[in-house]
C-alpha positions as CSV (number, residue, x, y, z in Angstrom):
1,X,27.9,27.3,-29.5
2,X,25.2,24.1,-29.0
3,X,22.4,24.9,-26.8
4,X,21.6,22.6,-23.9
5,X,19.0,20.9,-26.3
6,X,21.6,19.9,-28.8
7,X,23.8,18.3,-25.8
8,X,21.1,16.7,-24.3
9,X,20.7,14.9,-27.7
10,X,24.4,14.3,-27.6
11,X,24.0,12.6,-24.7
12,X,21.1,10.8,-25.6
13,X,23.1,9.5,-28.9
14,X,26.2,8.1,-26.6
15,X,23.4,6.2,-24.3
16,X,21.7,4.9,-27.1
17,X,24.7,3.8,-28.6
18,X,25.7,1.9,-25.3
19,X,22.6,0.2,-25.3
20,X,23.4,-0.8,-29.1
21,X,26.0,-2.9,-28.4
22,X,24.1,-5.2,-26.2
23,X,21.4,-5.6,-28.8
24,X,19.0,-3.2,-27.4
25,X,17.7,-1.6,-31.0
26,X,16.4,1.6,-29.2
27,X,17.5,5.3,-30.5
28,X,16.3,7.3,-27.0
29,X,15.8,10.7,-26.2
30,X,15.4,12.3,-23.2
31,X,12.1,13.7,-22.7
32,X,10.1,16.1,-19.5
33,X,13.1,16.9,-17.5
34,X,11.9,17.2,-14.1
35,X,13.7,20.2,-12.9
36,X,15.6,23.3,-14.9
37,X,18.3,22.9,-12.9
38,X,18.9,19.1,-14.7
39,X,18.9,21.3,-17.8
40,X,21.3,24.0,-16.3
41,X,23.8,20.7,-15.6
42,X,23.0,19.8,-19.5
43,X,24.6,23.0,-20.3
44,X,28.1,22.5,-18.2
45,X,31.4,22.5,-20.0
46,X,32.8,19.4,-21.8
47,X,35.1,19.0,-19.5
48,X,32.3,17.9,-16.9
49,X,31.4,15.6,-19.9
50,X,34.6,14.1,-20.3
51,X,34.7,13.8,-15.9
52,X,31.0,12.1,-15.8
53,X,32.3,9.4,-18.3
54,X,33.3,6.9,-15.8
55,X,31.0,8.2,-13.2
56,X,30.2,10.9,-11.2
57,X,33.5,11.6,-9.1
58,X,32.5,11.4,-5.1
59,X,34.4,11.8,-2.1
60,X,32.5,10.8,1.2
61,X,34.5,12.5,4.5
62,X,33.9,12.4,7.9
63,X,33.5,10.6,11.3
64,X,31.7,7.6,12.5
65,X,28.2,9.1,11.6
66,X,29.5,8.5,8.0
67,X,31.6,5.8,8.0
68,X,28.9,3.6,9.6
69,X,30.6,0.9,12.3
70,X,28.9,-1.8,12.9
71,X,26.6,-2.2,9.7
72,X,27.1,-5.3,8.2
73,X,29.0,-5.9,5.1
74,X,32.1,-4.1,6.3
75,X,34.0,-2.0,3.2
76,X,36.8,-4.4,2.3
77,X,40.5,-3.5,3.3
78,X,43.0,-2.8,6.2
79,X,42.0,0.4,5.4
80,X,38.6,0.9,5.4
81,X,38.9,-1.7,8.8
82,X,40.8,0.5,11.0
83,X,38.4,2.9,10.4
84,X,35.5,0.7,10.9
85,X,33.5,1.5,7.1
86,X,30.5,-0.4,6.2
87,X,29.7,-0.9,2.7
88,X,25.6,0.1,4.1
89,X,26.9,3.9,4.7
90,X,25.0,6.3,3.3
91,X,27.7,7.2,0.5
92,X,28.0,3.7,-0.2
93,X,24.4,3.0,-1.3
94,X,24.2,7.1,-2.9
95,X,26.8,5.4,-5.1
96,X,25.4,2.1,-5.5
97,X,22.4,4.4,-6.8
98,X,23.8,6.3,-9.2
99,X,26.3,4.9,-10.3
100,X,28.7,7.3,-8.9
101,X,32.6,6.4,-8.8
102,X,32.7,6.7,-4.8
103,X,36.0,6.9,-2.9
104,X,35.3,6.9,1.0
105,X,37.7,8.5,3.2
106,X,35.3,8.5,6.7
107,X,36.7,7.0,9.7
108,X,35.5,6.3,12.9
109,X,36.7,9.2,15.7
110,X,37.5,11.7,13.0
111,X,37.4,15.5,13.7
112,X,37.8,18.5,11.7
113,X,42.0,18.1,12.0
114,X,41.5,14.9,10.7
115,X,39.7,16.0,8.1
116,X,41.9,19.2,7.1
117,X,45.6,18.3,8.4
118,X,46.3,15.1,10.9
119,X,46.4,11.9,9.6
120,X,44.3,9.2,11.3
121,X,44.8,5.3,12.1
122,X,47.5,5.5,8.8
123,X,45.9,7.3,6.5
124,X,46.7,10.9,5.2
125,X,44.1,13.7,6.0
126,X,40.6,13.1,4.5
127,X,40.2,16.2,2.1
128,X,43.7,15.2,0.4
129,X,41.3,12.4,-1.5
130,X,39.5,15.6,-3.1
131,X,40.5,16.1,-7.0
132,X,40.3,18.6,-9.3
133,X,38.0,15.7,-11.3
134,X,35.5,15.8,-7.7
135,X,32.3,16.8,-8.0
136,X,30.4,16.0,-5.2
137,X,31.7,15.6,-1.6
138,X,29.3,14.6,1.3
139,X,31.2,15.5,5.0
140,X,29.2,14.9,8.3
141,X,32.0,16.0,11.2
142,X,32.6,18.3,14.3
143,X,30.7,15.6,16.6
144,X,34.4,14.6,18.1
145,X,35.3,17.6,18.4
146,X,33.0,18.5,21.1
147,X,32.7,15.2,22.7
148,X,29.0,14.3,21.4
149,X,29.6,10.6,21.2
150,X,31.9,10.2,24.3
151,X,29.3,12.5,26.2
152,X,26.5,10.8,25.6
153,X,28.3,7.4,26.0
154,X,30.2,8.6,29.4
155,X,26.9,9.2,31.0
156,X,25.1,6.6,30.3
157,X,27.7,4.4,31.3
158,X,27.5,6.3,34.6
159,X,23.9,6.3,34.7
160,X,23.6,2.6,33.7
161,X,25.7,1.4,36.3
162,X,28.7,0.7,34.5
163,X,32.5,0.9,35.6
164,X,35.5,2.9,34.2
165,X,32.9,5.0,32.6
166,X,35.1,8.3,32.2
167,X,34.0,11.9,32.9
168,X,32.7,14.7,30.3
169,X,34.4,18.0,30.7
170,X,31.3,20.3,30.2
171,X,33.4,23.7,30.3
172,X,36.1,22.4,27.4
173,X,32.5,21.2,25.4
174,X,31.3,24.6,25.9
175,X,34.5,26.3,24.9
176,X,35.4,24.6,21.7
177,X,31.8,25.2,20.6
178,X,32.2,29.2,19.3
179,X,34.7,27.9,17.0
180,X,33.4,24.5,15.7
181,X,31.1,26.5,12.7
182,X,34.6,28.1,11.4
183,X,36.3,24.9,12.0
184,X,33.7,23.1,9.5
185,X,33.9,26.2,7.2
186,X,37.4,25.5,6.9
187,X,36.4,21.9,5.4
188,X,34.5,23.3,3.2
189,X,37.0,25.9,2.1
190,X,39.5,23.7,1.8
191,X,37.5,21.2,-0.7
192,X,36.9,23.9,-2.7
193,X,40.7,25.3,-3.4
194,X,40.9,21.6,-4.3
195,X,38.2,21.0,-6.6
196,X,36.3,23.9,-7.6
197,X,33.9,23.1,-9.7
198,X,32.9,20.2,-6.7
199,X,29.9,20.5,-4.4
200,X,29.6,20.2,-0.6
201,X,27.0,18.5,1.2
202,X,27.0,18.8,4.7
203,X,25.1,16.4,5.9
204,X,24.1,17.1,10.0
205,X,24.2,14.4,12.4
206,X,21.7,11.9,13.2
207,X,19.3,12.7,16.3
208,X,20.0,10.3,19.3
209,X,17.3,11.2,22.0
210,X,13.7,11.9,22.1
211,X,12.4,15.8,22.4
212,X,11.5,14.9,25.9
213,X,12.2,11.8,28.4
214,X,13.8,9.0,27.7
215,X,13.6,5.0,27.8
216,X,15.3,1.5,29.6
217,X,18.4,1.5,27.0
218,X,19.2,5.4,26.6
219,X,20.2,5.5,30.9
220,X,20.2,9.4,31.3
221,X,19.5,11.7,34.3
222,X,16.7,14.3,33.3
223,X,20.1,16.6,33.4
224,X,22.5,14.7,31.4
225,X,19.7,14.6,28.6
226,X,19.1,17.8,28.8
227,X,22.9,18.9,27.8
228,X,23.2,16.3,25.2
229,X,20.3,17.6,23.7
230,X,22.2,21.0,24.0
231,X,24.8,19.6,22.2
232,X,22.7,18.4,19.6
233,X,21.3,21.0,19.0
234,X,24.2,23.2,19.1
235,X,26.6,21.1,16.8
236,X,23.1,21.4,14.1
237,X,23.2,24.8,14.1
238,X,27.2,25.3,13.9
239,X,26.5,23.2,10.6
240,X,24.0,25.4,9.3
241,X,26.0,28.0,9.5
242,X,28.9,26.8,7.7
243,X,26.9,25.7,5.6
244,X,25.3,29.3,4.5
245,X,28.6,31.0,5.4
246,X,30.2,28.6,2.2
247,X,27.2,27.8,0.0
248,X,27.3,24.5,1.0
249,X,24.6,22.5,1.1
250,X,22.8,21.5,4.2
251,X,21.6,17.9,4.0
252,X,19.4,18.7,7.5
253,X,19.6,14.7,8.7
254,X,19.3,16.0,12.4
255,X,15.6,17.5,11.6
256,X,14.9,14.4,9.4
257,X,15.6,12.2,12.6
258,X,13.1,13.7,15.0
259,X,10.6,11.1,15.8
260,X,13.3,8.0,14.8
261,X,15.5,8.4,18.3
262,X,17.3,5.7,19.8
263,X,13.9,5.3,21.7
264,X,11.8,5.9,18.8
265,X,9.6,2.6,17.3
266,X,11.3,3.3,13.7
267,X,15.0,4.2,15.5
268,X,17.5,5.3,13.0
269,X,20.3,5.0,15.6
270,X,21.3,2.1,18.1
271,X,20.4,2.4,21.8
272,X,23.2,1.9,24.7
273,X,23.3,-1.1,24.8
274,X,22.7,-2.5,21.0
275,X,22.8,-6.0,19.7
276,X,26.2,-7.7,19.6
277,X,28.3,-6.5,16.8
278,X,26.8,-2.7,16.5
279,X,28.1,0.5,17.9
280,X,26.2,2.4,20.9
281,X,24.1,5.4,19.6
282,X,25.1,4.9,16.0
283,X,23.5,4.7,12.7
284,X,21.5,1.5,11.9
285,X,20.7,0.5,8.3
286,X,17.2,2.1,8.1
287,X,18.9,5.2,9.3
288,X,21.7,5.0,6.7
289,X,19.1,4.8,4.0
290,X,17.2,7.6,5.4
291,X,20.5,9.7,5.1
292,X,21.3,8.4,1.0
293,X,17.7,9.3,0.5
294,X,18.5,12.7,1.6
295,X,21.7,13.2,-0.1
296,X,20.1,11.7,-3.1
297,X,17.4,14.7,-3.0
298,X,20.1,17.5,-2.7
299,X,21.5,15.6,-5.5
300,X,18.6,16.4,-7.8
301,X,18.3,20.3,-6.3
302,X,21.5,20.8,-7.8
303,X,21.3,19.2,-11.3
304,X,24.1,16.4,-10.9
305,X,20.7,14.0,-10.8
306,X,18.1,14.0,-12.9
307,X,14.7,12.5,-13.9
308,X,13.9,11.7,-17.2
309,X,11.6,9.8,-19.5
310,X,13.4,8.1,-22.5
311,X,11.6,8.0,-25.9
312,X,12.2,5.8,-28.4
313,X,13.0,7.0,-32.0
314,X,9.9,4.5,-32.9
315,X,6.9,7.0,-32.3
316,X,4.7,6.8,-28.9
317,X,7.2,4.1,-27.3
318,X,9.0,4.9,-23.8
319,X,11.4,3.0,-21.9
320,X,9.1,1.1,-19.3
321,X,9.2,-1.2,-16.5
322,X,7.0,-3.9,-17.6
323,X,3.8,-4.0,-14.9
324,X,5.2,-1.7,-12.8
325,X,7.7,-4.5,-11.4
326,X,10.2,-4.1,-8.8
327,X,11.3,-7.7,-8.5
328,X,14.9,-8.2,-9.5
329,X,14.9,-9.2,-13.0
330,X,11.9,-7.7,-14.3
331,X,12.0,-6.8,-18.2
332,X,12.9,-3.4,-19.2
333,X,10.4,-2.7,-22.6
334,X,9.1,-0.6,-25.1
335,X,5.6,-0.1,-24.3
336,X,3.3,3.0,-25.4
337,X,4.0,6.5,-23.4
338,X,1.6,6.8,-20.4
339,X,3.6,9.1,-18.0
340,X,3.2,6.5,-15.3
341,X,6.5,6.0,-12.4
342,X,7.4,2.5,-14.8
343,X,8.4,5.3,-17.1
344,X,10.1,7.8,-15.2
345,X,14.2,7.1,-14.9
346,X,16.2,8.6,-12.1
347,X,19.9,9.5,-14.2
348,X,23.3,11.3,-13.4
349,X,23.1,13.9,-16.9
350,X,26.1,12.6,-18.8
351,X,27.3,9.3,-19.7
352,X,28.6,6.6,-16.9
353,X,25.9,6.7,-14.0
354,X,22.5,4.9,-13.7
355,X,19.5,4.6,-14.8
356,X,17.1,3.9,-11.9
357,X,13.4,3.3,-11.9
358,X,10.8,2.3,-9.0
359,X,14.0,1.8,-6.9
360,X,15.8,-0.3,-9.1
361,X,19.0,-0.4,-11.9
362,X,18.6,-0.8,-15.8
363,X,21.2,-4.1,-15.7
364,X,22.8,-5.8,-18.7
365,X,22.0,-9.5,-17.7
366,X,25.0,-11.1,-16.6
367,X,27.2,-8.3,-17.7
368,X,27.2,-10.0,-21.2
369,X,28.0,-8.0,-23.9
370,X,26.7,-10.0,-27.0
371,X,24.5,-8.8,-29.8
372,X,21.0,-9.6,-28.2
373,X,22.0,-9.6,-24.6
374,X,18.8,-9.0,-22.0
375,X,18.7,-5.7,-20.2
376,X,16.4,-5.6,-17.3
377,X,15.6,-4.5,-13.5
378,X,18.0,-5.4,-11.1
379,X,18.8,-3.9,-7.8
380,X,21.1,-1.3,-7.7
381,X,25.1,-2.9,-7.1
382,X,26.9,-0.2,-8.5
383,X,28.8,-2.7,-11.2
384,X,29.5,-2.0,-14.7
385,X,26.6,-3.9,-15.7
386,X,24.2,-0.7,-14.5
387,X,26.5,2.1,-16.1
């Protein structure tokens, strides 16, 4: 049986061969893997091969904090509208990325039910999008389940002198929570009987309120903050815990966001009362790419991204980024190994993902496919051009 030397140049001979038929006369290997788990991923069966052809299969579940409302574009569809998915989610630009072949399930309001067995604004439950073909499956949920948003929302609206504000019912908050770690474990089960060789990311959600105090458009009593933060807290810790109880992954978003609060000067998340057109104490852009980033790194821990540099069969010539360039539309070269960043490509092992350097996409210019067709820096769109 081949050793994962002899598939990595497998690989390397399919890529090269790609970039052949656009005129690119490069034979590449890949050299200085940056972790031994990319080379434990090298090593997987050929049926992972076969799967990563036409991209690295990704399911994204869960509630608002993963669908994204009110981030402009919106995903296109009746469907992704009713449950209010922007095409800036984090699993959106993680795809975008790495060329991953994303299907996004999240809707707005979700809870664990919807996730495992009750079908939401038309749609089946989430985890029946799981394949055998998945392989990776980000899920941030259990906030709806105890309230978090329609808490925090309630009392603000209370504090902030608003009308028809509702109530929260603290003592059915505090009951559901000895349950809520089981009931995400049950996600993750259930993923898993569906796609075993698939992993789980559970990515926590984002932190809405300062440590201490808080400001003119987060309107909370010293004792409402003090229990959201309880529930924050709380619904962090019932994540961690399925998390280890599954061997899922923890994606720890909820530590990450300390210090980028709804009253923070770099927020991740809306205030109360946020521009026209966004959602109340939901993710903003720079929070959504804080998230990818994250999922992006748990990515690499496990293999299913790599980095890479990519030699050319001509001796003492890497693929570079010519001067360091980030621009869109700066030339992709041959230039004399130096082991600088230019050189270093971020890559799902296997064929059909990305190759991304200094936070752009190798792109065939205008998706031409003629002999002698341009290949250079583009941002990442996710389009065939960048596979």
């Amino acid at each position: 049986m081949p050793g994962p030397h002899a598939k990595s140049r497998n690989a390397d001979r399919r890529w090269a061969r790609a970039m052949c038929a656009v005129g690119v006369a490069l034979v590449l290997a890949v050299a200085a893997p940056a972790t031994t788990a990319w080379a434990r991923a090298q090593s997987g069966s050929a049926a992972a091969s076969a799967d990563a052809a036409s991209g690295l299969g990704y399911v994204a579940m869960g509630s608002s904090f993963a669908a994204g409302p009110g981030i402009p574009p919106a995903q296109a569809g009746s469907k992704a509208a009713a449950c209010a998915r922007s095409a800036g989610n984090y699993a959106s630009i993680v795809a975008r990325e790495t060329g991953a072949d994303l299907t996004d399930v999240s809707c707005s309001g979700a809870t664990t039910a919807n996730v495992l067995t009750d079908g939401q604004s038309g749609q089946p439950p989430q985890v029946q999008a799981v394949t055998a073909a998945t392989r990776v499956v980000t899920v941030t949920i259990g906030g709806n389940d105890v309230d978090y948003l329609g808490s925090v929302n309630a009392y603000s609206c209370q504090t902030g002198g608003g009308t028809n504000c509702g109530s929260v019912d603290r003592n059915a908050i505090d009951q559901t929570f000895p349950s809520l770690a089981g009931r995400i474990e049950s996600v993750v089960d259930a993923v898993h009987s569906a796609a075993p060789q698939a992993q789980v990311y559970l990515v926590s959600y984002f932190t809405l309120l300062p440590d201490a105090g808080v400001c003119a458009d987060v309107p909370l009593t010293d004792g409402q903050a003090a229990f959201e933060r309880g529930i924050a807290s709380r619904l962090a810790d019932a994540t961690a815990t399925a998390a280890s109880a599954t061997g899922a992954t923890l994606v720890d978003l909820a530590a990450a966001g300390h210090g980028h609060d709804a009253c923070a000067e770099s927020p991740w998340v809306e205030t109360y009362r946020p521009a026209a057109g966004r959602s109340a104490y939901h993710p903003n852009e720079a929070g959504m790419a804080a998230a990818a980033s994250l999922v992006e790194s748990a990515l690499k821990s496990h293999g299913q991204v790599g980095t890479a540099v990519f030699r050319s069969g001509i001796t003492g010539k890497c693929l570079d980024v010519r001067n360091s360039g980030t621009a869109g539309g700066t030339q992709v070269q041959l230039y004399a190994c130096n082991g600088t960043d230019a050189q270093r490509w971020t890559w799902v092992p296997g064929a059909g993902g990305t190759l991304r350097a200094l936070g752009g996409c190798l792109d065939v210019s205008a998706g031409g496919s003629a002999n002698g067709t341009t290949v250079r820096l583009r941002q990442c769109n996710g389009s065939g051009a960048q596979r």
